[in-house]
MIGUVO-996594 format. One record per residue: residue in three letters; residue number from 1; x, y, z of N, C-alpha, C in turn. Coordinates in nm, 2 decimals. Layout:
+------+-----+--------+--------+--------+--------+--------+--------+--------+--------+--------+
! rest !  nr !    nc1 !    nc2 !    nc3 !   cac1 !   cac2 !   cac3 !    cc1 !    cc2 !    cc3 !
+------+-----+--------+--------+--------+--------+--------+--------+--------+--------+--------+
!  ALA ! NUM !      X !      Y !      Z !      X !      Y !      Z !      X !      Y !      Z !
...
+------+-----+--------+--------+--------+--------+--------+--------+--------+--------+--------+
//
This chain:
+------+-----+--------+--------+--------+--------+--------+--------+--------+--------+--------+
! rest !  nr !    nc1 !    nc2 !    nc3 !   cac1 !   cac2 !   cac3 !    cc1 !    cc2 !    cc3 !
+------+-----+--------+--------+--------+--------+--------+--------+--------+--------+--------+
!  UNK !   1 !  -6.01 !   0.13 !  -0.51 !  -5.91 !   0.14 !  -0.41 !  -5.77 !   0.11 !  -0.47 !
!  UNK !   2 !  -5.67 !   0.17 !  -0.40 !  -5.54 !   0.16 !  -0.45 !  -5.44 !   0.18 !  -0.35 !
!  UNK !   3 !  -5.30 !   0.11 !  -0.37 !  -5.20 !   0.06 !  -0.23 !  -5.19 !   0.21 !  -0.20 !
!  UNK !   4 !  -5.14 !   0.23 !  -0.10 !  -5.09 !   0.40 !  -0.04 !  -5.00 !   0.36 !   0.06 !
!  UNK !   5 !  -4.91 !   0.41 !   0.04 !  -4.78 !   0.40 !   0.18 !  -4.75 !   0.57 !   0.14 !
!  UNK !   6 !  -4.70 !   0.61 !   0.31 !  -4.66 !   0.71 !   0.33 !  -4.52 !   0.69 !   0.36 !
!  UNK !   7 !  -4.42 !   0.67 !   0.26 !  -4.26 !   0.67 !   0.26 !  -4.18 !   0.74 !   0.17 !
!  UNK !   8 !  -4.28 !   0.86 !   0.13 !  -4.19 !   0.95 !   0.06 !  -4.08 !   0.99 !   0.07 !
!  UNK !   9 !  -4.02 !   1.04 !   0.24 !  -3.99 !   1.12 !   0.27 !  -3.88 !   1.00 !   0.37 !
!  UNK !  10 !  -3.87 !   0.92 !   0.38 !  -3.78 !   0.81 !   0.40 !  -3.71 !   0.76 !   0.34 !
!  UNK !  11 !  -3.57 !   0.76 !   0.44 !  -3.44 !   0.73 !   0.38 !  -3.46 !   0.63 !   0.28 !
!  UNK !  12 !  -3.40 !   0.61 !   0.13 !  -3.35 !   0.49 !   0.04 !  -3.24 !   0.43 !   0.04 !
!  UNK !  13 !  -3.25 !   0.33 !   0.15 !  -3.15 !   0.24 !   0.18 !  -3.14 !   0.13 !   0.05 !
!  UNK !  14 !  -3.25 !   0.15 !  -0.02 !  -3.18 !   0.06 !  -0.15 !  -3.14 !   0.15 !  -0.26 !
!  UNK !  15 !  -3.10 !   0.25 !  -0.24 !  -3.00 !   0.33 !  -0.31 !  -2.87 !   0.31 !  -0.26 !
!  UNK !  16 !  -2.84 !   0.24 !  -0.17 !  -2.68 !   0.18 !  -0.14 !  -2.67 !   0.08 !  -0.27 !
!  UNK !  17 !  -2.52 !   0.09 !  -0.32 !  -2.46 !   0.01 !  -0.39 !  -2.42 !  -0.11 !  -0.32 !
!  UNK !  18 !  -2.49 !  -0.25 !  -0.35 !  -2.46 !  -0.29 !  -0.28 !  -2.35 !  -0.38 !  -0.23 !
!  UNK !  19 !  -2.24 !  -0.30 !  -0.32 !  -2.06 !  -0.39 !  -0.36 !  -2.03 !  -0.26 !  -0.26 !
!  UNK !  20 !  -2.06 !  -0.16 !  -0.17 !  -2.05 !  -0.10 !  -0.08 !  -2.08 !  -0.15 !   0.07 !
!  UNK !  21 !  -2.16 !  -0.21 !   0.07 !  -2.20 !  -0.26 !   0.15 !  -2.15 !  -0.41 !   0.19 !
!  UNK !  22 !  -2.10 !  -0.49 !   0.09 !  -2.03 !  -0.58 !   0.09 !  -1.92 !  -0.59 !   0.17 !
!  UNK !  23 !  -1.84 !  -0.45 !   0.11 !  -1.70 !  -0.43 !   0.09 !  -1.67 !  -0.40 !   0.27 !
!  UNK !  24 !  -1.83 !  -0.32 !   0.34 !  -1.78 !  -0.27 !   0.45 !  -1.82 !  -0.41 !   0.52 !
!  UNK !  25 !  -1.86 !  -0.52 !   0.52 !  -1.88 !  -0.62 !   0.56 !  -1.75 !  -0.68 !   0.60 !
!  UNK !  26 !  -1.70 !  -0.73 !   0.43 !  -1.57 !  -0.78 !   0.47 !  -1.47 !  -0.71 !   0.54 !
!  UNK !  27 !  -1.48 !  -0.59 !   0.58 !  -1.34 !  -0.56 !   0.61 !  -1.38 !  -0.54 !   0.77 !
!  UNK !  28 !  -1.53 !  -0.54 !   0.78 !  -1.52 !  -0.56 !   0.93 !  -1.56 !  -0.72 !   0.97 !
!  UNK !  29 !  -1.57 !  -0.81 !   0.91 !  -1.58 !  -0.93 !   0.93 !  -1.42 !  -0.99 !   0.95 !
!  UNK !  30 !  -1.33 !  -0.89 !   0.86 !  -1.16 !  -0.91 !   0.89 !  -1.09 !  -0.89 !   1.01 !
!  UNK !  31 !  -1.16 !  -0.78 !   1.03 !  -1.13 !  -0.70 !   1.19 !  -1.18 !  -0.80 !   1.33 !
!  UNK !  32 !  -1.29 !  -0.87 !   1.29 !  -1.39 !  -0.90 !   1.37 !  -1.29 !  -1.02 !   1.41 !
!  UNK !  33 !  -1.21 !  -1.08 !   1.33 !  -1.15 !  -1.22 !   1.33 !  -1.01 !  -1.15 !   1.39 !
!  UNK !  34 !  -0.93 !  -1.08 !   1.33 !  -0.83 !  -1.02 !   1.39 !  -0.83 !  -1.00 !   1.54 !
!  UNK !  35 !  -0.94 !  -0.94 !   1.56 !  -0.88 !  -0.83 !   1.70 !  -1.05 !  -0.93 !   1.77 !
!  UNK !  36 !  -1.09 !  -0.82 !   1.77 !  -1.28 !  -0.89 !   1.82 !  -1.40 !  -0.84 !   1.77 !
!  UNK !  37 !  -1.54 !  -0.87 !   1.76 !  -1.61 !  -0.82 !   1.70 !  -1.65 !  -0.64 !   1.78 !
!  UNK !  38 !  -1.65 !  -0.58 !   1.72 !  -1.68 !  -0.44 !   1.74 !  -1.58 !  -0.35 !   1.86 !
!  UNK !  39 !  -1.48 !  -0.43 !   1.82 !  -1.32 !  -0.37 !   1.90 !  -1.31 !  -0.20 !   1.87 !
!  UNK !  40 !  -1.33 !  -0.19 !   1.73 !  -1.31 !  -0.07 !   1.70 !  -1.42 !   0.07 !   1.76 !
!  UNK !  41 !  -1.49 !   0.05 !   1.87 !  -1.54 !   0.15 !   1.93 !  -1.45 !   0.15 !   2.05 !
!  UNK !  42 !  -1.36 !   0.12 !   2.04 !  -1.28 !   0.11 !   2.21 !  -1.16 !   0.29 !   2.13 !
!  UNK !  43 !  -1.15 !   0.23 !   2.03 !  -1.04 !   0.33 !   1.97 !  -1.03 !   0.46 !   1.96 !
!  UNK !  44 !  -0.92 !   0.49 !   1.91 !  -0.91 !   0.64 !   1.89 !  -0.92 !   0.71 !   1.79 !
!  UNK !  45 !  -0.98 !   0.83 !   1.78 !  -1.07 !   0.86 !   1.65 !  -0.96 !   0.90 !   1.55 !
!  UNK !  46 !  -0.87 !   0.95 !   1.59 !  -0.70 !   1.00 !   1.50 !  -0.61 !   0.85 !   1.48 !
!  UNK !  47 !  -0.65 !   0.72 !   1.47 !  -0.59 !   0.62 !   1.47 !  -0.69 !   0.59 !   1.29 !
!  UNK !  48 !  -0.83 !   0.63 !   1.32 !  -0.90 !   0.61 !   1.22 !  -0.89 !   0.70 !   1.08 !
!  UNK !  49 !  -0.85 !   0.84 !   1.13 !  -0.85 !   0.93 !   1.05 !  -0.70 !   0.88 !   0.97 !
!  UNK !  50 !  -0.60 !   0.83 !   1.03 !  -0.44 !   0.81 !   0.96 !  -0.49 !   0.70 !   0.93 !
!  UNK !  51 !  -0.55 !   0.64 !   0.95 !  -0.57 !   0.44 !   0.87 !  -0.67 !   0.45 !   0.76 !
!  UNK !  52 !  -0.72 !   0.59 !   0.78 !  -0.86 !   0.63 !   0.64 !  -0.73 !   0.69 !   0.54 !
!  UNK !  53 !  -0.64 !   0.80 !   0.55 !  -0.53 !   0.84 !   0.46 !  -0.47 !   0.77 !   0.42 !
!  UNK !  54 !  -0.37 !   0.66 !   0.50 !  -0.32 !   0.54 !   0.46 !  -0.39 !   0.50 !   0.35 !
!  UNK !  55 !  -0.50 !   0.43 !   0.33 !  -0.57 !   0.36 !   0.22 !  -0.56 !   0.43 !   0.10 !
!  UNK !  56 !  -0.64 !   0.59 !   0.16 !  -0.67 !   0.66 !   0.01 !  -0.56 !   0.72 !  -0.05 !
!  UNK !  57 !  -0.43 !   0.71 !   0.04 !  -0.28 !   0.74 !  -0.01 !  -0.26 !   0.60 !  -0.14 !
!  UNK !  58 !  -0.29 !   0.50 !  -0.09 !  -0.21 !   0.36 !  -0.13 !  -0.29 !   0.34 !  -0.25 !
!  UNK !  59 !  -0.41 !   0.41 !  -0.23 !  -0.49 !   0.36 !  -0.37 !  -0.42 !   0.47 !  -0.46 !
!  UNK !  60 !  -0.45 !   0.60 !  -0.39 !  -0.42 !   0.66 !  -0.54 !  -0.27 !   0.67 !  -0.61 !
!  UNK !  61 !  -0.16 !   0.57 !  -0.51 !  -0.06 !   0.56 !  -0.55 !  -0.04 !   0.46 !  -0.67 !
!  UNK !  62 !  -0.21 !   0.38 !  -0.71 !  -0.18 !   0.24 !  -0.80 !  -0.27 !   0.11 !  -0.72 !
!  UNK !  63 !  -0.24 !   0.12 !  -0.58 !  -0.24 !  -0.01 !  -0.51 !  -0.41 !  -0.06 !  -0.50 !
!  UNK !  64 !  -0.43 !  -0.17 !  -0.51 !  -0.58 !  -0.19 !  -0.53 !  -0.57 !  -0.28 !  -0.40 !
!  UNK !  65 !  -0.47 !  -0.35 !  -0.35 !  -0.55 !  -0.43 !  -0.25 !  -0.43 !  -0.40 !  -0.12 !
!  UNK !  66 !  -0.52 !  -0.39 !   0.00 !  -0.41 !  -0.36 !   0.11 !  -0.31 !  -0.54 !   0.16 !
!  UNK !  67 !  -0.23 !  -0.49 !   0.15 !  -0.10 !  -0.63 !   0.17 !  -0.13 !  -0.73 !   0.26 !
!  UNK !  68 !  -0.19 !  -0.67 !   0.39 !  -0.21 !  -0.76 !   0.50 !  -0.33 !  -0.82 !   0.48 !
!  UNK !  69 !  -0.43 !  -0.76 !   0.44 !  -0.56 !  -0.81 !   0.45 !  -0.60 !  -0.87 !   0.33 !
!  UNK !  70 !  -0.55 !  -0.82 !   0.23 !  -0.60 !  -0.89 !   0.06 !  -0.71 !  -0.82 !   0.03 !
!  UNK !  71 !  -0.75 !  -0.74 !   0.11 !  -0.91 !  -0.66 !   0.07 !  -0.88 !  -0.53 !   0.03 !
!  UNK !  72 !  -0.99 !  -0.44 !  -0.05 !  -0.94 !  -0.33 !  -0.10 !  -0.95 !  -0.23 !  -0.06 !
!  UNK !  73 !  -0.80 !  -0.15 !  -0.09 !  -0.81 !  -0.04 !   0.02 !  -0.88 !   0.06 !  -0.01 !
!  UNK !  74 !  -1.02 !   0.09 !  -0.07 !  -1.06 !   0.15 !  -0.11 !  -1.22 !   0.11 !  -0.01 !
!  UNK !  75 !  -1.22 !   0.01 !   0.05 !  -1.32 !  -0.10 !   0.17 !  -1.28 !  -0.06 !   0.31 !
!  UNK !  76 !  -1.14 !  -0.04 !   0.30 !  -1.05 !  -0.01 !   0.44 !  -1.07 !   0.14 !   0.44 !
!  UNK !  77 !  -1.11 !   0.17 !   0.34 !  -1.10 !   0.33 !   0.36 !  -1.26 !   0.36 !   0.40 !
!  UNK !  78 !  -1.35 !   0.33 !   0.32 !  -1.49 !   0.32 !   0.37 !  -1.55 !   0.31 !   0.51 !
!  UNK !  79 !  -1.46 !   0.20 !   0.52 !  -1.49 !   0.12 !   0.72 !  -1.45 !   0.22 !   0.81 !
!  UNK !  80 !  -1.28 !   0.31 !   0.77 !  -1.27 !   0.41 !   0.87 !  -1.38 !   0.50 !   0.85 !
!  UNK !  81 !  -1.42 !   0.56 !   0.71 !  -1.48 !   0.68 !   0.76 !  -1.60 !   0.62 !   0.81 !
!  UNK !  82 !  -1.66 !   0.54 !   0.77 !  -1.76 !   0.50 !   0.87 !  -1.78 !   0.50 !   1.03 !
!  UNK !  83 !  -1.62 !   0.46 !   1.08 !  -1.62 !   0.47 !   1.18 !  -1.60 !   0.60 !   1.26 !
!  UNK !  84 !  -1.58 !   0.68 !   1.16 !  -1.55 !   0.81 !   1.21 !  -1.67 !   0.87 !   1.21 !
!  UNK !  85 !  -1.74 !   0.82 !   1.15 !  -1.90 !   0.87 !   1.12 !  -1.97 !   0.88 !   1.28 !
!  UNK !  86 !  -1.98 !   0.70 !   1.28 !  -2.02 !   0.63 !   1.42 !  -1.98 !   0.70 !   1.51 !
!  UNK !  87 !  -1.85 !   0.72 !   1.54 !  -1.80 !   0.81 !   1.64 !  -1.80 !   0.97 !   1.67 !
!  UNK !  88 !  -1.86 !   1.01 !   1.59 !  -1.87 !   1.14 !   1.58 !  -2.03 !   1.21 !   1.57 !
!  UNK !  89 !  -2.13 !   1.13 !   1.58 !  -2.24 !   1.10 !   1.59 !  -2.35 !   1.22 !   1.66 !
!  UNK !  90 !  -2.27 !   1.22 !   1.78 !  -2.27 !   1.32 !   1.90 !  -2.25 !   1.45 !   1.87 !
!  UNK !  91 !  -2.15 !   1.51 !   1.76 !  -2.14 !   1.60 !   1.73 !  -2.20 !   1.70 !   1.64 !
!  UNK !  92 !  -2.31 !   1.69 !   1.61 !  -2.40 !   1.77 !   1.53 !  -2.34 !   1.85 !   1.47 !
+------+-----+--------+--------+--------+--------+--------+--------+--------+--------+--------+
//
């Protein structure tokens, strides 16, 4: 006899990096303290799309960490599109 699982064909969630997964932590654990926990589904999805450009403007200008938060904008950019992800869900 020998083990057999049928999970070929199942997502590899440990194929996430997990300094990705960190990163979207902190920056919603930042948010969570700022504003409230999971505020950001109240919002506007063109608030997320200009706050995801912001970042990936500011990084590829040089800038590694966003000013207000100290975390990197390269985390703040992740979390938006994530959120735009989340939000857009519906859209097939």
């Amino acid at each position: 006899e020998s083990f057999m699982k049928f999970d070929t064909d199942k997502l590899r969630y440990d194929l996430i990096p997990t300094t990705a997964t960190t990163a979207l932590a902190e920056v919603l654990t930042y948010g969570a303290k700022k504003y409230k926990p999971n505020n950001w589904k109240f919002g506007d999805k063109d608030r997320y799309v200009a706050a995801a450009f912001r970042h990936l403007e500011a990084w590829r200008a040089g800038e590694q960490l966003d000013q207000e938060s100290g975390l990197k904008h390269l985390a703040h950019l992740l979390t938006n599109v994530a959120f735009l992800i989340e939000l857009d869900i519906d859209k097939k």
